[in-house]
C-alpha positions in Angstrom: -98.4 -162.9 -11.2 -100.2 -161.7 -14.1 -98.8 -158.4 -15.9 -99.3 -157.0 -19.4 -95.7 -155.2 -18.8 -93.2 -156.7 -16.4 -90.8 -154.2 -14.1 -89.0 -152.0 -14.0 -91.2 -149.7 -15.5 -90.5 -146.7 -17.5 -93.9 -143.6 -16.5 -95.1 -145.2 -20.3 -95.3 -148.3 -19.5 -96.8 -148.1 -15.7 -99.3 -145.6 -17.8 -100.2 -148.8 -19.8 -100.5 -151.2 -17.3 -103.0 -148.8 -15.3 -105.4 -148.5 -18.8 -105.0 -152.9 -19.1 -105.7 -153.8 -15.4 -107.8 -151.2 -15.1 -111.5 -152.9 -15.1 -109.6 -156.1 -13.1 -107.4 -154.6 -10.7 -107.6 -150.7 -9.9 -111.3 -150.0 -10.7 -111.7 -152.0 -7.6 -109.5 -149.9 -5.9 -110.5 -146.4 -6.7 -113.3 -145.3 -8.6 -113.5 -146.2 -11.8 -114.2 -142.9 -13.4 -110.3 -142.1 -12.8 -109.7 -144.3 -15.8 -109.9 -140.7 -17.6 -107.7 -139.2 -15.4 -105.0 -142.0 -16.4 -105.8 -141.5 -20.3 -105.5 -138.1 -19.8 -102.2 -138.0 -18.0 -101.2 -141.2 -20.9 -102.0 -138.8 -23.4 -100.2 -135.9 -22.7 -96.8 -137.8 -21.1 -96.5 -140.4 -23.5 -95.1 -138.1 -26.0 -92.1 -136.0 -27.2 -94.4 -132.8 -28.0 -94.2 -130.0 -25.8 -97.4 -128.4 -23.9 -98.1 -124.9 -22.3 -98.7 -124.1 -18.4 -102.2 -124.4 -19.0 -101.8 -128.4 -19.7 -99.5 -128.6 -17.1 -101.5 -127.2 -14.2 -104.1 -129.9 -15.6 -101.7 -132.6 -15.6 -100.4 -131.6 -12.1 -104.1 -131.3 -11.0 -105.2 -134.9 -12.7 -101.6 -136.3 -10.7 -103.1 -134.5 -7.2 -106.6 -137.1 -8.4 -105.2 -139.8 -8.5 -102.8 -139.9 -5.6 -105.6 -139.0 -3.5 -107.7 -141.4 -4.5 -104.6 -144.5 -3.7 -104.7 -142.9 -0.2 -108.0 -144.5 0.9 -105.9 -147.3 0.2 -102.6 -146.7 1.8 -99.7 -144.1 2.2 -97.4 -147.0 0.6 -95.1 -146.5 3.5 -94.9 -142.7 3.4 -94.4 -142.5 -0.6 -97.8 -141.0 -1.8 -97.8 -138.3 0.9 -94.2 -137.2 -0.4 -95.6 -137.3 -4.0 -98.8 -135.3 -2.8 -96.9 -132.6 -1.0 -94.0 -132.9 -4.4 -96.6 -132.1 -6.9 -98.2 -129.8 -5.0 -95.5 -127.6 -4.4 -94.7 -127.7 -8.1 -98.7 -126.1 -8.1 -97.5 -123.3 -6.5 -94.6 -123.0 -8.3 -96.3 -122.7 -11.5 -98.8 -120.1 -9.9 -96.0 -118.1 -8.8 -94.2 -118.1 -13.1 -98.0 -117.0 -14.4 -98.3 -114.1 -11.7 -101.2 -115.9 -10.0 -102.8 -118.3 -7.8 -103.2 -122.0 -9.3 -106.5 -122.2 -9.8 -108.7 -124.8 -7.3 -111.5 -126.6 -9.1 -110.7 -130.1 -7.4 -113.1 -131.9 -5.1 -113.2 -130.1 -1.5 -111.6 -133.7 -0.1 -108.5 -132.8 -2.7 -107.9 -129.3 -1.4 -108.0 -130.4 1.8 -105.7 -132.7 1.6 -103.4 -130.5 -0.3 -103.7 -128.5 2.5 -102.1 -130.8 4.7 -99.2 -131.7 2.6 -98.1 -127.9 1.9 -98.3 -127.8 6.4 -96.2 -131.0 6.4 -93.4 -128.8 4.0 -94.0 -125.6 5.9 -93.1 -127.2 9.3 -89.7 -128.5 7.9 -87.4 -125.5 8.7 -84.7 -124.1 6.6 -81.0 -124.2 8.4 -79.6 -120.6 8.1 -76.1 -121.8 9.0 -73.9 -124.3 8.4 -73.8 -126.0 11.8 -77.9 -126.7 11.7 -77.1 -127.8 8.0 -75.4 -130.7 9.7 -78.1 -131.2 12.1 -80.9 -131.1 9.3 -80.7 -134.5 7.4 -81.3 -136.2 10.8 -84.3 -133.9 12.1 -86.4 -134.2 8.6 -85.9 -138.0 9.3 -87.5 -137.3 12.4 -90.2 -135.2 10.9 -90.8 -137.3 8.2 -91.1 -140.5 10.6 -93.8 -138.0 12.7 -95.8 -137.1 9.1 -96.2 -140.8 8.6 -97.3 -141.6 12.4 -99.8 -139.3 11.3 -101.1 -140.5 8.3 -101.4 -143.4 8.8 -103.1 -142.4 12.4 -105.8 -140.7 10.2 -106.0 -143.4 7.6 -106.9 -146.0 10.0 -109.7 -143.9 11.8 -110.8 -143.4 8.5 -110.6 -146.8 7.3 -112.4 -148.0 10.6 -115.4 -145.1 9.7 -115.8 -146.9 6.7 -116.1 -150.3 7.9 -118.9 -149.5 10.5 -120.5 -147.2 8.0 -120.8 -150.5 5.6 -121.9 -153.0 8.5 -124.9 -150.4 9.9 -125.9 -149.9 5.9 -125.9 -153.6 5.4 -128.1 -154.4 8.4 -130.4 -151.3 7.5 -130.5 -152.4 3.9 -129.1 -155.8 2.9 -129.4 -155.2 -1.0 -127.3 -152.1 -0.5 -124.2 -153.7 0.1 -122.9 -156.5 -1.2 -119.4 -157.2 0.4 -118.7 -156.2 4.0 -116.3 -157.8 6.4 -119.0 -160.2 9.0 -119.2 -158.2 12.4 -121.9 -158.0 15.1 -123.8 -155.2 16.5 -121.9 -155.4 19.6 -118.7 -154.9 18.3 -119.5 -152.8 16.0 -120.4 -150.7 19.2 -117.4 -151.4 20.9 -115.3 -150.7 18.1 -117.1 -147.4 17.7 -117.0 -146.3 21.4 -112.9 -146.9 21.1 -113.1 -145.1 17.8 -114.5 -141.8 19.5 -111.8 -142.3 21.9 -109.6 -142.1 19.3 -110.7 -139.3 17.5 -111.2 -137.0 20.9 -107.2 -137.9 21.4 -106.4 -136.8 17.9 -108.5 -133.4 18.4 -107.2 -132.9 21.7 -103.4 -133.3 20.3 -103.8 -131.3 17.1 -105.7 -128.4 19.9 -102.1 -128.6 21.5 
């Protein structure tokens, strides 16, 4: 309802709407330290001058930030894992040009995650012939669809971990939290005993 830049955007002007709604808007959906991470990538891709590998395997790795941090959030119906998994592909692909492994000097959480998305690209196959090549589109659908069951499997046991984790800090230490959705201790309990149900089915599936 209120925007400094109306859509469609161009990458310049979604840069400058991050940097204005930042304090109001984002910084309440990530941390706010990222605000660097977006001046960073502002910086560098709001202009015609060209950079070396070195600043782009920091621009790739300030990208792989922030899209992890938007996934507490949400996958945005599959987008951000495809963007995940896109950038960090082109990761590799600039550690293969310089003759050596890209670097890893992001958070453990990050590499974790990038973990994951270079699995969910490994476990789409390549057709060798033409008569899978008609059979492909369909199946990566499928396999796609599958990747974002996943997610956003994961997501919500996280998101419920969090909310529990907020209501038993609250009721330890009122002062310590100041917003927190109202629940009681018994179903926090109950939420928590299907929550380990959950988690044992995901452990037991991914043992499979």
């Amino acid at each position: 309802q209120i925007l400094y830049l109306k859509p469609p955007w161009t990458l310049v002007n979604l840069l400058k709407c991050y940097k204005k709604h930042w304090m109001a808007v984002f910084g309440y959906v990530v941390p706010r330290s990222l605000l660097s991470t977006v001046e960073c990538l502002s910086k560098h891709l709001c202009t015609d001058k060209p950079f070396d590998s070195s600043t782009v395997r920091v621009l790739l790795q300030e990208s792989k930030k922030l899209l992890h941090a938007f996934s507490s959030r949400s996958h945005y119906d599959g987008v951000l894992p495809r963007a995940y998994a896109a950038v960090t592909k082109l990761c590799e692909r600039l550690g293969e040009v310089r003759g050596a492994p890209v670097e890893q000097d992001l958070s453990e959480d990050i590499m974790v995650l990038s973990e994951n998305a270079e699995k969910m690209e490994a476990t789409t196959p390549n057709p060798p012939n033409s008569e899978e090549k008609e059979l492909h589109p369909s199946f990566r659908a499928a396999q796609e669809s599958r990747h974002q069951e996943i997610w956003s499997v994961l997501e919500g046991v996280w998101n419920t971990m969090n909310l529990y984790s907020i209501e038993i800090f609250q009721k330890l230490d009122p002062s310590a939290v100041t917003t927190a959705a109202k629940s009681s201790f018994e179903e926090a309990f109950l939420g928590l005993q299907k929550l380990l149900a959950a988690v044992k089915d995901i452990q037991e599936g991914i043992s499979r």
